[in-house]
C-alpha positions as CSV (number, residue, x, y, z in Angstrom):
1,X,9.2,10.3,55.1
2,X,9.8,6.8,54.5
3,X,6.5,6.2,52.7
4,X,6.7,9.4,50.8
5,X,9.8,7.7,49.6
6,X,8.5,4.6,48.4
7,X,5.5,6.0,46.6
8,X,8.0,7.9,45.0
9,X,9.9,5.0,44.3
10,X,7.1,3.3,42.8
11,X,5.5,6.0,40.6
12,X,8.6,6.4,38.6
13,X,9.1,2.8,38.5
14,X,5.8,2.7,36.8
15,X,6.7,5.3,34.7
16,X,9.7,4.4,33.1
17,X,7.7,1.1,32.3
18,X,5.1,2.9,30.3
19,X,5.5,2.8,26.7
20,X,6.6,6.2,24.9
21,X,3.9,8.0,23.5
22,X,5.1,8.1,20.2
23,X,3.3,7.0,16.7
24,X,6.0,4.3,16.2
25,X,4.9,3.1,19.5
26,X,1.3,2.9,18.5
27,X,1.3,1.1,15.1
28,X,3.2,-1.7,16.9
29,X,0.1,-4.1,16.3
30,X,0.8,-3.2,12.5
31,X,4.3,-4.3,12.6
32,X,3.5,-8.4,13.0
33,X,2.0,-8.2,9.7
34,X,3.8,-5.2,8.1
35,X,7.1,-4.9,9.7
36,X,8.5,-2.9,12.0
37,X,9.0,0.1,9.7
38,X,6.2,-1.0,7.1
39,X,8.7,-2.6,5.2
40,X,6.7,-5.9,4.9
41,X,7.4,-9.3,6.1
42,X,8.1,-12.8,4.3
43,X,4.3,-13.4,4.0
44,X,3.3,-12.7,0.2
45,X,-0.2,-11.7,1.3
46,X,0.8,-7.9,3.9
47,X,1.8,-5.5,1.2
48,X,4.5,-2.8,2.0
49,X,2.9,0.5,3.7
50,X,6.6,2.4,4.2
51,X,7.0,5.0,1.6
52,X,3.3,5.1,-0.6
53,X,1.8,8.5,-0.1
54,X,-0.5,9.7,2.9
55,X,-3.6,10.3,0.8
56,X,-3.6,6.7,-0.5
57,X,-2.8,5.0,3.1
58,X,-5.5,7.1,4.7
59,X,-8.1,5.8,1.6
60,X,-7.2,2.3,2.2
61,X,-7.4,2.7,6.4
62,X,-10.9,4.6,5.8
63,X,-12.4,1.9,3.4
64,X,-11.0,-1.1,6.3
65,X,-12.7,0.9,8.6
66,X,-16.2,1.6,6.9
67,X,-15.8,-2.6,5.3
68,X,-16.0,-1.2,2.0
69,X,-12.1,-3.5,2.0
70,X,-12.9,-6.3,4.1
71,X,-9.9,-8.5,5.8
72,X,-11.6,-9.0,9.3
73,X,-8.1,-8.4,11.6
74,X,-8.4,-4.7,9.2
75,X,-11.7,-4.2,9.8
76,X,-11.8,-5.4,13.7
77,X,-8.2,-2.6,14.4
78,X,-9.7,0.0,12.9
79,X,-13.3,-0.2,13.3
80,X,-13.6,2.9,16.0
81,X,-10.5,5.0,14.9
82,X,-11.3,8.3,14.2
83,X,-10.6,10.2,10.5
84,X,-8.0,11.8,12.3
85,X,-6.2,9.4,14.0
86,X,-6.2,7.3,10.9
87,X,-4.7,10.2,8.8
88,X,-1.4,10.5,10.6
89,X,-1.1,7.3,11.2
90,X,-1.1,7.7,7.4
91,X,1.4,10.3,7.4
92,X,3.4,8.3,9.5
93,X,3.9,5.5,7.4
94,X,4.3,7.7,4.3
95,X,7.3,9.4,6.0
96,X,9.4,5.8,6.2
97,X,11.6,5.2,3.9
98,X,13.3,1.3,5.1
99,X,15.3,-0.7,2.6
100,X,13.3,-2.3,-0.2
101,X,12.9,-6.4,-0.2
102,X,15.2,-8.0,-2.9
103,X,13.3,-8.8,-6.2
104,X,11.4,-12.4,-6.3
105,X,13.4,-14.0,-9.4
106,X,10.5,-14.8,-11.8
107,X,9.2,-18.8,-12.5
108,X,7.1,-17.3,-15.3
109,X,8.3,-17.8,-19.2
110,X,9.7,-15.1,-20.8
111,X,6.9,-14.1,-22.9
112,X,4.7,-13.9,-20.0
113,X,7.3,-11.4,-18.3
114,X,7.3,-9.5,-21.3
115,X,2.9,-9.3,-21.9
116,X,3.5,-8.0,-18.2
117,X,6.4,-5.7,-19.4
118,X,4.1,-4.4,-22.3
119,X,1.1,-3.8,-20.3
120,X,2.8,-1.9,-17.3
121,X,4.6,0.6,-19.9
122,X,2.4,1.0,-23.2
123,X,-1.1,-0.7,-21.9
124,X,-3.1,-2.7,-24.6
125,X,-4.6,0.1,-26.6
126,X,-6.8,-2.3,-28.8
127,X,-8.6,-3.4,-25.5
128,X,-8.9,0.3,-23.7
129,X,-6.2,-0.4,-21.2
130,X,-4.1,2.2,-19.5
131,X,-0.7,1.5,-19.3
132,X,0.7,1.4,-15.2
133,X,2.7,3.9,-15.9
134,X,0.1,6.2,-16.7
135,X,-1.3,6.7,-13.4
136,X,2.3,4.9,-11.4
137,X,4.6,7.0,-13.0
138,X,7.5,5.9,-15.1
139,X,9.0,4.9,-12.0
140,X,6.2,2.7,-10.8
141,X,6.4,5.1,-7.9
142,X,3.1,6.2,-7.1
143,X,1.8,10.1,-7.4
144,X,0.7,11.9,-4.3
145,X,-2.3,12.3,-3.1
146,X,-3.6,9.0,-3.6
147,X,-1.9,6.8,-6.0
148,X,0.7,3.7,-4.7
149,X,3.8,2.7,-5.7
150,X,3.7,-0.5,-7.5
151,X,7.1,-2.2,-6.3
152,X,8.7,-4.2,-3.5
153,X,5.0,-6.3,-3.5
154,X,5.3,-9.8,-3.8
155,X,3.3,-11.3,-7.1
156,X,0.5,-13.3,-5.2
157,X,-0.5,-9.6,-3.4
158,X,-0.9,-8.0,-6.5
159,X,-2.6,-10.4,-8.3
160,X,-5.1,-10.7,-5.5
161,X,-5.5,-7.0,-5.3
162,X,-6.5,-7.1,-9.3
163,X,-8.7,-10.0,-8.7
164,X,-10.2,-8.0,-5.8
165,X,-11.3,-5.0,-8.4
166,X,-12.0,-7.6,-10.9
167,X,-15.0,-9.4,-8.9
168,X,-15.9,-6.1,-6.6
169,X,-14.4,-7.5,-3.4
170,X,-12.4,-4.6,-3.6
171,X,-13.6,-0.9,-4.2
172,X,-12.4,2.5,-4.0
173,X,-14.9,5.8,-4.3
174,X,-16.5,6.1,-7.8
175,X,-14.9,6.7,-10.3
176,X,-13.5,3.2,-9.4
177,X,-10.9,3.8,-11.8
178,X,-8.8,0.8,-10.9
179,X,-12.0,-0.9,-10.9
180,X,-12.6,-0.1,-14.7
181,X,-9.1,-1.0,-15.6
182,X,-8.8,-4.5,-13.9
183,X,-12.2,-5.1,-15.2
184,X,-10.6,-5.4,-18.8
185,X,-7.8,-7.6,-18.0
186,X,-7.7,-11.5,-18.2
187,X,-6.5,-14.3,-15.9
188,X,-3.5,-14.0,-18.0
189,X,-3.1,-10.5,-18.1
190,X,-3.0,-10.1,-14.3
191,X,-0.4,-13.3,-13.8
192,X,1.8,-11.4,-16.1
193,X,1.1,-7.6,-14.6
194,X,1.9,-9.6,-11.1
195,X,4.9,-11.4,-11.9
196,X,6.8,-8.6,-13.7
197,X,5.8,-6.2,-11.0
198,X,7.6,-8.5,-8.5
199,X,10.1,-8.8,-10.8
200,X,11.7,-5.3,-10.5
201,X,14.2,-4.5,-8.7
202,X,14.1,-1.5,-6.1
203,X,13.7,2.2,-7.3
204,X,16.9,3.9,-7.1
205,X,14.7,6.9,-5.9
206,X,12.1,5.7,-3.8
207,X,10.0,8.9,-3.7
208,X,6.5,9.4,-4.9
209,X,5.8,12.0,-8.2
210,X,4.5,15.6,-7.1
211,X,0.4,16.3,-7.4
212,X,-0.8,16.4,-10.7
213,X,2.4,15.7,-12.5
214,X,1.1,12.6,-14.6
215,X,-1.5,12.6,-17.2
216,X,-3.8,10.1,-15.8
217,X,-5.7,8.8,-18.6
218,X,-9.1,8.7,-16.5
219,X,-10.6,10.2,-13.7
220,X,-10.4,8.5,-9.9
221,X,-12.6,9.3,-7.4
222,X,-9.9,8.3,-4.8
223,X,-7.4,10.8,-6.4
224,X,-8.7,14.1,-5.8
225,X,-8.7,16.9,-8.6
């Protein structure tokens, strides 16, 4: 009786030290580099995951995966996850909604705020390109399935980002339609687009826009149709 006792004993001992199964207990390698909630951290270079819609997430995890985005620590985490597995740890992320970071206060002149200002709202017509907001939303919120929200990133992320689609280090399913657009921005252009992104302070509604509710001025082969 005694040893039935103690093996008792020990099995729920061992037990109660075994992590819950939960999601938010297995995306705790994500949280050193994205926060505990997704929220970000003080390095410029981990973007925000809390709060950007499922079907982007699950694009971005799928592309570490299969190296078409390459960050080796990505690509190593995720290499033999299954579609599924990825898409609701997706869906988990999606569902957070933690406090936004405050705004960066811009070193950048005023007129570069303001080419950054005029290209996230109106676009540059007389060189083909989009404004944000087209495809962002007014809000700079992000559409489901697969389009991001633009705000709480810091301005070297985004930058980098546009640079990735700028030189092909970064690619999405064709139509690359972000590819297109960052293809016909300069130097300038994206130090402006980044610093007046970072800018802004946080959305007083944090949600994404419904499917299909903006006129995206091109197709994207990421955002299904």
């Amino acid at each position: 009786m005694l040893n039935l006792f103690v093996g008792l004993t020990v099995t729920r001992a061992q037990s109660s030290d075994r992590a819950p199964d939960t999601m938010a207990a297995r995306v705790l390698a994500c949280a050193s580099c994205h926060g505990a909630e997704g929220e970000g951290t003080s390095d410029v270079y981990f973007p925000r995951l809390a709060g950007k819609p499922a079907g982007y997430l699950y694009n971005q995890l799928i592309a570490f995966r299969d190296g078409r985005r390459k960050y080796p620590p990505m690509n190593y985490l995720l290499e033999f996850q299954t579609d599924d597995y990825l898409k609701k740890i997706a869906e988990y992320f999606a569902s957070l909604r933690p406090a936004f970071p405050p705004p960066v206060p811009p070193v950048e002149s005023k007129e570069v705020l303001a080419r950054g200002e005029t290209i996230v709202k109106n676009g540059d017509p007389q060189h083909g390109i989009p404004p944000c907001s087209a495809c962002h939303g007014p809000a700079l919120g992000g559409m489901e399935p697969g389009i991001p929200g633009l705000l709480g990133l810091r301005a070297a992320y985004i930058s980098g980002q546009l640079g990735g689609w700028r030189y092909g280090t970064r690619t999405a399913l064709a139509p690359d339609c972000m590819q297109m657009v960052a293809s016909l921005l300069t130097e300038d252009d994206v130090k402006a687009v980044a610093a007046y992104l970072s800018s802004r302070p946080a959305p007083a509604d944090p949600s994404f826009a419904p499917r299909g509710s903006l006129p995206m001025p091109l197709e994207c082969g990421s955002e299904p149709h």
